[in-house]
N, C-alpha and C positions, 0 to 999 in steps of 0.2 A: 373878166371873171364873172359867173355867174352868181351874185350875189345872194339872189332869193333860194338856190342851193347851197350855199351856205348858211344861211338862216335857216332855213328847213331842218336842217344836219345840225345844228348847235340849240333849234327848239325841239329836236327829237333828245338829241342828248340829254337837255335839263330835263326833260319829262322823264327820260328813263330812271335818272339819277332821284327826283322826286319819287319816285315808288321805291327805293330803294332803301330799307329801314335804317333807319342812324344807328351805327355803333361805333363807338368810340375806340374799338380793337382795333387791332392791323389784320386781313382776313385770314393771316396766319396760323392764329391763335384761334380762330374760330372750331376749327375742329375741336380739339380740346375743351371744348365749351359746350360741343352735345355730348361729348363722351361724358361728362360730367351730371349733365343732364340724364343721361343714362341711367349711370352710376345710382342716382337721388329716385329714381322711379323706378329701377328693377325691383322685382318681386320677393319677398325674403323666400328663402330653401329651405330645406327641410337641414341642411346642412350648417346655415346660420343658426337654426336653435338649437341644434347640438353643441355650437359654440356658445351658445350664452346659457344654455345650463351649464355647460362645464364652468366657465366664470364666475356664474350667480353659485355653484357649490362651492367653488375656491372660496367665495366671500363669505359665504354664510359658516363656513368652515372654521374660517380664521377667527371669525366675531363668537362661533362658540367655545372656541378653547381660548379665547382672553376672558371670556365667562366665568369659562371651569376654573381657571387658576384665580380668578378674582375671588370665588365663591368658598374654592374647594379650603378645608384645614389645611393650616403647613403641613407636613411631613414629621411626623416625631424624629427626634434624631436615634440612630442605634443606641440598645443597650450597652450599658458600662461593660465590659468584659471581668471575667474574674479574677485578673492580673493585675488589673487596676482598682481594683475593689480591695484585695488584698493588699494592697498599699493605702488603701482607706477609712478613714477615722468610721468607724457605725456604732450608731449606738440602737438600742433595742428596747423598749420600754413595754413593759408586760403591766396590762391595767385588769383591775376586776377581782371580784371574790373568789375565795378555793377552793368552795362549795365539790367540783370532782375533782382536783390539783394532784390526787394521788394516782387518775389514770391519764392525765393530760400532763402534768408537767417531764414525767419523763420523754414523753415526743414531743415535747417540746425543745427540750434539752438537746435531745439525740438527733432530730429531723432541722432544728432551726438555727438552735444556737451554735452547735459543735459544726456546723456546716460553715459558720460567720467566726471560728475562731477568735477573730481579732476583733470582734465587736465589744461593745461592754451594754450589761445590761443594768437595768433600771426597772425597780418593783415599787407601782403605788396600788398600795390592796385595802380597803376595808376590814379593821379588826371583829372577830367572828370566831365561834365555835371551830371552823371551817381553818384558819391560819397557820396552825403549827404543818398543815400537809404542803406550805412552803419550802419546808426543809429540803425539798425534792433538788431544789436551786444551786445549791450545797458542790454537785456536781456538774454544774455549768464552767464554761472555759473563767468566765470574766465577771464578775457581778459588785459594779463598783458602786451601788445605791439602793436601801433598802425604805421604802414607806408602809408603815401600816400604821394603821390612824382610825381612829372611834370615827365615824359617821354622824355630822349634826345636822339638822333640820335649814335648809338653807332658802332664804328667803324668795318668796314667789312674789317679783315684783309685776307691775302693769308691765312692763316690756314682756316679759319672759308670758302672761297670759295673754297677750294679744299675737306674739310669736309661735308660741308652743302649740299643740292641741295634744288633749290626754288621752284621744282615742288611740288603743291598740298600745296605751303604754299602763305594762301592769301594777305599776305605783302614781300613775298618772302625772301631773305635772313636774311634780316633786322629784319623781325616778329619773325623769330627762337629767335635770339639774345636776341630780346627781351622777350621773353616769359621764354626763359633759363634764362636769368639776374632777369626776376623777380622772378621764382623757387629759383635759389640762393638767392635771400635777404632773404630767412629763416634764412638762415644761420648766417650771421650777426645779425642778430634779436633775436637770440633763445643765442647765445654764449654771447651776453653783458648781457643778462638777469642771465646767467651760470654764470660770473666772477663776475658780482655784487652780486649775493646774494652766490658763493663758491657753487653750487653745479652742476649734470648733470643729464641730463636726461635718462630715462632710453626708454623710445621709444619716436619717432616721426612720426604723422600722418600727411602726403602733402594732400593735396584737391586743387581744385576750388572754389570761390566763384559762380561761373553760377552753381554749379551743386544741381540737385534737389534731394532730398533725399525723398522717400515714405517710407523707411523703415528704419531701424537703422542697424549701419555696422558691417557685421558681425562679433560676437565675436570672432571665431576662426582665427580673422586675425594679432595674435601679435604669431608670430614664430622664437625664438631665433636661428641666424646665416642664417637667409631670408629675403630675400625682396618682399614684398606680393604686388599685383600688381592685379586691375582684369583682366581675359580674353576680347579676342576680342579687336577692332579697334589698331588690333596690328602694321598693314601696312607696315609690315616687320619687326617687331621689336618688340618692349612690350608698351601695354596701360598704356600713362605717366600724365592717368587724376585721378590717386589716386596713393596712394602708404606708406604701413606702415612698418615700422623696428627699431631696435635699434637703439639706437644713433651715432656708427661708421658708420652702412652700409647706415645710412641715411645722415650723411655728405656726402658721397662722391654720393650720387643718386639727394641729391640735388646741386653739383657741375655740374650744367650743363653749366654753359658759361666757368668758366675757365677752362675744362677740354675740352676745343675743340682743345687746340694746343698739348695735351696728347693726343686724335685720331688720330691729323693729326701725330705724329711721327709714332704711330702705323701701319700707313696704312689706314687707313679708309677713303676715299673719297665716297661722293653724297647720303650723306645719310638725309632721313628726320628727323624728330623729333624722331619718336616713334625706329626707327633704329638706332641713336645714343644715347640713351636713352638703348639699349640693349648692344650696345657693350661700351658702359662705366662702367655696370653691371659685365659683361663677362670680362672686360682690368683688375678687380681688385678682379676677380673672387669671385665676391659675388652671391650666385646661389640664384632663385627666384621662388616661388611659381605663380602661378595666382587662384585666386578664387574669384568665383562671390559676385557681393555685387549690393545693393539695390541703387540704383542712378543714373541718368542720366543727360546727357550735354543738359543744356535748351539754342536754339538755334535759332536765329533769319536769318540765311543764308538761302538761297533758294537751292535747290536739285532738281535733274533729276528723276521724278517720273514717271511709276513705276522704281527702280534704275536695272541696269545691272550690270554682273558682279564688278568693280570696282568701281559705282557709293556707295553712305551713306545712306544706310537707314535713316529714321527718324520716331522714335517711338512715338504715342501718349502717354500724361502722363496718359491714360485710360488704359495703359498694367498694368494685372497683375503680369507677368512674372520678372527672375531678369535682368537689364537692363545693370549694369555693366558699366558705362561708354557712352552709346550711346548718340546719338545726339537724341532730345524729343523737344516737343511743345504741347500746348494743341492746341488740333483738334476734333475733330469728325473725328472716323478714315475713313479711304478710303480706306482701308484691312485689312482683319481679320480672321479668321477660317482658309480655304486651299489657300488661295490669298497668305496669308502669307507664307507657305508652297514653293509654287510656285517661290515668289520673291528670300528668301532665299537659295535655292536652285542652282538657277541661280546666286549670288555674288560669283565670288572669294575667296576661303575658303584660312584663313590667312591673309587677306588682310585687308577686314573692320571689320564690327561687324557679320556679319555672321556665324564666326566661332564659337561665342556663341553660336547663337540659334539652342537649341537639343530640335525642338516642343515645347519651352515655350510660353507663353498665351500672346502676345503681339499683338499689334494693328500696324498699318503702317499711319502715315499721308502723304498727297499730299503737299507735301513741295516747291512746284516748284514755290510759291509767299510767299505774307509776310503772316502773320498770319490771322485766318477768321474772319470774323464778328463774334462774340459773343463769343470768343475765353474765356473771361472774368466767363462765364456760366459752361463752361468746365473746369476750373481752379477751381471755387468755389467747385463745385460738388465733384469732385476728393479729395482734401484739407480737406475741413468740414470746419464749420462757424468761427473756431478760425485762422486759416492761410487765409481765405478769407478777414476777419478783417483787417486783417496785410496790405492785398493789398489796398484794398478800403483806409485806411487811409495814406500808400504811395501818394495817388492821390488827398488830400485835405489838408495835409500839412503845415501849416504856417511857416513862416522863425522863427519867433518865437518858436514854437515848435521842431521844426527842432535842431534849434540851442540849446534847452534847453537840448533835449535829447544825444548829441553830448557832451555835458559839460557832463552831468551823465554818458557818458561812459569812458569821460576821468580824472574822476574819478577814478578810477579803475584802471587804467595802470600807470603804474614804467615807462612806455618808450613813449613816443609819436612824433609821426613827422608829421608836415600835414601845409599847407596852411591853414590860418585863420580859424575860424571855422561859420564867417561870410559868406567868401569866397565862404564856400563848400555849406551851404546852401544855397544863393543868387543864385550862377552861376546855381545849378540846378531845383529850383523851381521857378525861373523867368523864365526860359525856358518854365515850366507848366501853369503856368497863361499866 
């Protein structure tokens, strides 16, 4: 055999096999290995970035609605219904002087209480020339607690002036105290009546005696773990001339005086009413709805008319619109249609009542003196002949009568406190004659 061709043939092999790059595969697998390589160096399509936006939206998607539920308020739960209400303890606590009680309290009667049948009510009044036109009460379903009480000077400590401020209150510091002390004697009022008879309440409705009612309140305002309140004349803070809740979060809404030295630790300095009235709400984190309701503040002060920004509207009680709390008088209005339009627009939004009005049907009177001549005509008309009644015989009154009707209503009440019943009729219809 030829030797030197076979060496030849076995050093051509090792040469071939030395060029031959090491891979550790079986050449099987090699295909597989450029398809991959492929795969890593083809070009992106115009059809890959359609897939990765639609991806990158899914993502950015999902991370905003875990956002929005992180951020957003719970959900209030529905209003109580009136079948359950009517199987519920309510009590109603009417605060304030009675300065016009003889055109307000019969709507009040008729539009508030007789609507709450089964409520009981609760009066703490300041004794006043102005008290005997209580009697109005007389005809309410349920009136289980009577206060009237001399007014005494109540102490302005450092808490209350580094909390309070006296701008925009027309007895200044003093008037707050006062008007919070008599909010709070619900409270006293409503709990003796609670220990005496072993039971509690299951909501509480705060009011005014000034306030006029045209329509009846509305139902959907009993919201378990809220404090309902209407919009507007908020002036920095929440409107504190209604307000209904359960019986914990309306303890502490009607804690308005002794919660003034729990502000002042918190920080809270120069606040007025309606802004200490929010963050007393807020210190105990009780959150609160606002919704319109049919009533207004009947008002005898005088106003900057037409008003500007920060100035108070004062609405005739000839609006149809819902009035929420506002300041009212009968008038013949003095704007109406786009006048109104115009004024509102120009108030301060948040501040007074203008933040209510979203084009509702209200009227404007020229509040800038006392009441008009014939104001009386305006009042009738609006009413109807049965709250007209009511006034007309306010104004011809016997002490005799006075006083009979005053025994018939304290009749009625488990609790009573008040100045003679002589007293009250004498001091304010000897005024009248």
């Amino acid at each position: 055999m030829n030797t030197n061709l076979i060496s030849d043939q076995t050093t051509t092999t090792r040469s071939r096999i030395k060029k031959q790059p090491i891979d550790s595969q079986s050449s099987t697998q090699k295909p597989a290995t450029r398809r991959q390589s492929q795969m890593i160096t083809r070009p992106i399509t115009a059809l890959d970035y359609r897939f990765l936006s639609i991806i990158l939206f899914i993502i950015l998607s999902v991370l905003l609605s875990i956002s929005t539920i992180r951020l957003s308020p719970p959900k209030p739960p529905p209003p109580v219904n009136r079948t359950e209400l009517a199987r519920s303890r309510i009590a109603v606590c009417l605060v304030g002087g009675a300065r016009r009680f003889e055109l307000t309290g019969p709507s009040i009667v008729e539009k508030l209480l007789k609507e709450y049948p089964n409520a009981d009510v609760f009066l703490n009044s300041p004794f006043d020339e102005n008290s005997y036109k209580l009697l109005v009460l007389k005809s309410a379903p349920q009136v289980v607690a009577v206060r009237v009480f001399e007014q005494r000077w109540l102490e302005e400590t450092r808490e209350s002036e580094r909390v309070l401020s006296s701008e925009g209150s027309p007895n200044g510091i003093q008037g707050l105290l006062q008007y919070f002390n008599l909010v709070e004697g619900c409270i006293s009022l409503i709990q003796h009546h609670e220990t005496r008879f072993n039971f509690t309440y299951d909501w509480i409705i705060r009011t005014r005696v000034d306030g006029f009612w045209p329509g009846p309140l509305n139902p959907n305002s009993f919201i378990r773990g809220h404090y309902v309140v209407p919009p507007g004349s908020a002036y920095g803070g929440l409107n504190d001339r209604l307000g209904i809740g359960e019986h914990d979060i309306s303890m502490v809404a009607l804690a308005r005086h002794s919660l003034v030295p729990t502000l002042d630790s918190a920080g809270f300095s120069q606040l007025n009413s309606e802004s200490a009235f929010k963050a007393q709400l807020t210190l105990h984190n009780i959150p609160h709805i606002t919704m319109p309701q049919p009533f207004c503040i009947l008002s005898d002060r005088v106003y900057v008319f037409p008003p500007v920004r920060f100035d108070v509207p004062v609405l005739s009680l000839t609006s149809r619109g819902e009035m929420s709390g506002a300041k009212c008088r009968p008038c013949r209005p003095a704007c109406v249609g786009p006048c109104v339009g115009r004024v509102m627009n120009g108030l301060e939004k948040g501040w007074s009542w203008a933040e209510e009005w979203n084009g509702s049907n209200v009227d404007l009177c020229d509040a800038r003196g006392e009441w008009e001549v014939g104001w009386e005509g305006v009042f009738d008309r609006v009413v109807g002949p049965e709250l007209a009644e009511s006034r007309r015989r306010a104004g011809r009154l016997s002490v005799e009568e006075c006083a009979r009707d005053w025994e018939e209503m304290r009749e009625k009440t488990s609790f009573w406190e008040s100045p003679s019943i002589g007293e009250i009729c004498k001091l304010g219809l000897r005024k009248i004659k």
